[in-house]
N, C-alpha and C positions, 0 to 999 in steps of 0.2 A: 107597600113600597113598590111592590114588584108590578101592581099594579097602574099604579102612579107612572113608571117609565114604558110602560105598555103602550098606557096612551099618550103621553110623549113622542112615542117613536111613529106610532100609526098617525097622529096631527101634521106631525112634518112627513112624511109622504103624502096626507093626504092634499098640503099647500103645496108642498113642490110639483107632486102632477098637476095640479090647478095650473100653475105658472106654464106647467112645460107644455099644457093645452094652448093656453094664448098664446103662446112661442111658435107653436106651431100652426095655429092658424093666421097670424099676421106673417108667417112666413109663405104661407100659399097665399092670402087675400092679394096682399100689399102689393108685392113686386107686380102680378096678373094685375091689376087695376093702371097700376102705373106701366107698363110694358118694358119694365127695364129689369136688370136682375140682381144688381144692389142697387138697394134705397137708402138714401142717408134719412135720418131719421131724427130731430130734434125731441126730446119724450122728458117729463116730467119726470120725477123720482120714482116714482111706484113703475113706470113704464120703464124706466133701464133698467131696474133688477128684473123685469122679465127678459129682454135683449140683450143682456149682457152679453149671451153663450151664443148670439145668433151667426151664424154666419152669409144671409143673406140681407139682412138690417143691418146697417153700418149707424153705430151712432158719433152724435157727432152737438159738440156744445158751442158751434156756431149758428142760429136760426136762420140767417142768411143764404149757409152753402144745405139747409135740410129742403130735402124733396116734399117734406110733409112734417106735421107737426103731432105726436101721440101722446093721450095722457087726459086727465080731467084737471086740471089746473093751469092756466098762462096766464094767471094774473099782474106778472114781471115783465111780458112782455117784451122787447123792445120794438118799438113801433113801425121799423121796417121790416118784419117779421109778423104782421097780423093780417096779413092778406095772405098766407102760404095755407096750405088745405089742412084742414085737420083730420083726425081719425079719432075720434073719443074712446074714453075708458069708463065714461059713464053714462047712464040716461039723460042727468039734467047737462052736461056737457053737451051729450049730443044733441039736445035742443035749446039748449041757451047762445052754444058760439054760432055765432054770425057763419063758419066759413065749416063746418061739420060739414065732411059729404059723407060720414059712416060713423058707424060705432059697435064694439064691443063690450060687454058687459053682462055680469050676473044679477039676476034677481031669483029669488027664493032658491038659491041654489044652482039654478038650473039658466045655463051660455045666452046668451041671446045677442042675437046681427044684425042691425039696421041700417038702410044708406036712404039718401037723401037725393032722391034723383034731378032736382033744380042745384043744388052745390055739384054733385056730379057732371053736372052740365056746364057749370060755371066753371068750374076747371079744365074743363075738356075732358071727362076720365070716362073712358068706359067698363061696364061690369062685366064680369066674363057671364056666359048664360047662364052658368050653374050657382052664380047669384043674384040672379034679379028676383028672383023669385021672395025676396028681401029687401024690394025698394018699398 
């Protein structure tokens, strides 16, 4: 038993640091990409309970008034809202949607960053130098 709540306890640390890594890196990427210093942020379910606790990602459940869109699912879309830039939370996200200029995501465990330097373009966004190194 004692067992059993061992690893209980070390599982949920080990997701909550997962979570509070991507919190903190779309807290540095984001606003630098975008050059402002709250981002309203329209995000999928898995992507708010990372934000939740942000306080420089403002979230916000109108697509309209978000600076950008986060998350690996808009298939609810509404259709004035599919031209705003995306930031993926997945791989096939981040090559499937039309308006991806980045994405984060894990595979075998281990972070991984990619941007899209023609959607980056097409939005106007620039990378700061210390990530291009990732287009």
């Amino acid at each position: 038993m004692k067992k059993l709540l061992l690893i209980l306890i070390l599982l949920q640390n080990i997701l909550f640091a997962e979570n509070n890594y991507e919190l903190k890196l779309f807290e540095k990427v984001l606003p630098a990409i975008f050059k402002i210093d709250k981002v309203l942020v329209y995000a999928d379910a898995d992507a708010k309970n990372i934000l939740q606790n942000s306080s420089v990602l403002v979230l916000t459940n109108d697509c309209n008034k978000a600076t950008l869109l986060l998350g690996k699912k808009f298939d609810n879309l509404d259709n004035s809202c599919i031209d705003k830039p995306l930031f993926a939370t997945s791989y096939r996200s981040f090559k499937n949607e039309e308006n991806s200029f980045g994405a984060f995501y894990w595979r075998k465990g281990r972070p991984q960053i990619k941007f899209e330097k023609s959607n980056l373009e097409k939005f106007n966004l620039d990378l700061p130098v210390s990530l291009r190194q990732y287009l």
